[in-house]
N, C-alpha and C positions, 0 to 999 in steps of 0.2 A: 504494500500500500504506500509503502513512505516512497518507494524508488518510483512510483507514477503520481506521487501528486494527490493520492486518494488520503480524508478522513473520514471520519464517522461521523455522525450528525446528531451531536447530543439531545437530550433532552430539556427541555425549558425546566428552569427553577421554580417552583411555586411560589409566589410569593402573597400573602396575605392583602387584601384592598379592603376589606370591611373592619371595621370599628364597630361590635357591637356594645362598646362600654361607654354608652352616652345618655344623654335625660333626653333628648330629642324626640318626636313624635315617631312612632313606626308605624307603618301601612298593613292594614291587615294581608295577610297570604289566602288570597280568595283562590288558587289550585288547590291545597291544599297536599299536592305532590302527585294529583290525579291529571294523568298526561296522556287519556285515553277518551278523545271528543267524538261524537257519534257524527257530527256534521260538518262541513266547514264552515269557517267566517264565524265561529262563535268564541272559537281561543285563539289568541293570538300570542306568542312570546319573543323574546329581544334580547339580545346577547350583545358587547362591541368587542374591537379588536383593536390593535395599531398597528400597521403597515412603514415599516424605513423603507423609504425609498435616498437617493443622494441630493436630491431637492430638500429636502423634511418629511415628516411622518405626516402619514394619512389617519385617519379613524374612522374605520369602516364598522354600522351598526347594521344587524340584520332582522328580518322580522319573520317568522315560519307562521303557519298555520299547522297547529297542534294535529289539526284533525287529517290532514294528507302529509305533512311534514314540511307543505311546500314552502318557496321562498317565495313572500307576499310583498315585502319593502325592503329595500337597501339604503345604503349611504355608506357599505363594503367587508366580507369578513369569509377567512375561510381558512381553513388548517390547510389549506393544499401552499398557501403562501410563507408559511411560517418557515421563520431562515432565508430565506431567500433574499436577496438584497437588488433592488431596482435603481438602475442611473436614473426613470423621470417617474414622475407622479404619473402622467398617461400611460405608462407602460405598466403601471402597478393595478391601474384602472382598467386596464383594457386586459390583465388577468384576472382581477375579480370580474368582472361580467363574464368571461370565460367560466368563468367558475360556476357561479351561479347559476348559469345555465345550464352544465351539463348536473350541476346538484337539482334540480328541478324536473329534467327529462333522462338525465340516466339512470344515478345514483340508487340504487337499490338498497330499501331501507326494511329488516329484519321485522319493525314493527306495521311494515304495511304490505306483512307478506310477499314479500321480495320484490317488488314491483316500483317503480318511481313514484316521486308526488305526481307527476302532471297523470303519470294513467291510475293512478289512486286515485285520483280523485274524478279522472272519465269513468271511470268502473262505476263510479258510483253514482255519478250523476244519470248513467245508462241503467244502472237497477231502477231508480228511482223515476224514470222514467216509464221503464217498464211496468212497474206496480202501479204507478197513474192509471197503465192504460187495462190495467187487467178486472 
């Protein structure tokens, strides 16, 4: 590895962001860790990320729908980026929309019976179609 130039690509450090020792107000936890929605557009959740690019950092926020898994809003985020390092902010853009999209229509997700969001949630749109008309 070392006489080609190859390393290993460690793992990220965890590092602690929440402060739960405060008198501040807290939101109530209305999932309640219940991550299994019969429909879409009724859960929606949100994660961020930061992106270095050699311009400066980006912070990409994402939004899924619980009930297909699919990506509903961005503004950028993706484990497929992490490590990677970008000469411009478009070029760090123009791989998160890659991303995104094949997370949408490829990405096969164990909880939606191995299928993508976008045909999770055609599946389901075409049952429910079908029971309308039965």
């Amino acid at each position: 590895m070392q006489r080609h130039g190859i390393r290993a690509k460690g793992k990220r450090r965890y590092k602690v962001t929440t402060d739960s020792g405060h008198n501040l107000p807290i939101s109530p936890n209305l999932l309640e860790r219940e991550f299994t929605v019969t429909q879409p557009d009724k859960v929606w959740a949100g994660d961020i990320t930061y992106i270095a690019t050699e311009e400066g950092w980006l912070f990409l926020a994402v939004v899924i729908d619980l009930f297909s898994r699919q990506v509903v809003g961005w503004s950028l985020k993706m484990e497929r980026l992490h490590g990677q390092r970008f000469k411009s902010k478009r070029q760090a853009k123009d791989e998160a929309l890659a991303w995104l999209l094949w997370y949408n229509r490829t990405r096969l997700h164990s909880t939606l019976a191995y299928v993508s969001p976008m045909q999770f949630e055609q599946n389901w749109l075409a049952n429910q179609s079908t029971q309308a008309n039965l």
